[in-house]
C-alpha positions, 0 to 999 in steps of 0.5 A, spaced: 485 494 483 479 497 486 483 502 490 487 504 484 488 512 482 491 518 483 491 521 490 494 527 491 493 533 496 495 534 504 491 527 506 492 523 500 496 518 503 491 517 510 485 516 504 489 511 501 491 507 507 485 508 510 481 505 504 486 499 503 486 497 510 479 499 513 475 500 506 478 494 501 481 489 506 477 489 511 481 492 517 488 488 514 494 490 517 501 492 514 508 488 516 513 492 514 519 486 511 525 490 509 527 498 507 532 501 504 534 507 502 538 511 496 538 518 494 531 521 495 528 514 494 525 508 500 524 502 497 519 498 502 518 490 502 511 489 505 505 484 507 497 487 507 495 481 512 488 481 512 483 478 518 482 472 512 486 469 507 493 469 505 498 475 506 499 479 500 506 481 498 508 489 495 513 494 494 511 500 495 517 505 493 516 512 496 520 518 493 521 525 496 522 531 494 528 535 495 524 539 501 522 531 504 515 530 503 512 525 499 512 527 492 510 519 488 508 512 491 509 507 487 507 500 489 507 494 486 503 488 487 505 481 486 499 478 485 494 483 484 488 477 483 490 475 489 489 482 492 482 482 487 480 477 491 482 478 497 477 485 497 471 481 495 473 476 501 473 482 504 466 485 502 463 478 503 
């Protein structure tokens, strides 16, 4: 995936939602489906909805450290040639 990789940092998660949304997808949304919670965990069941082409399904599982900021996000793609795709739709 062409935003793959590790980000770390006080504005990780700003520079990666920054380049899915704007950057890779050009300007896509995303709905959240459904969350839910246990222990130091938040699960998310999300669309990206870019300006073309289908809606694309993940799961982003988010924990917390035990002082609650952002230790790890995991997402996992349904479909990852989709989102491949839809990236090069994107970029034209």
């Amino acid at each position: 995936l062409p935003f793959a990789g590790t980000y770390s940092g006080k504005g990780a998660l700003r520079e990666l939602y920054a380049k899915v949304l704007g950057t890779s997808l050009g300007q896509a949304m995303i709905e959240v489906k459904n969350r839910m919670a246990a222990g130091n965990n938040v699960v998310y069941l999300l669309q990206l909805v870019p300006p073309v082409g289908e809606p694309l399904e993940l799961v982003e599982v988010f924990h917390f450290a035990d002082d609650g900021r952002v230790a790890a996000i995991k997402p996992y793609y349904y479909n990852s040639a989709a989102v491949t795709a839809a990236v090069a739709r994107a970029k034209g």
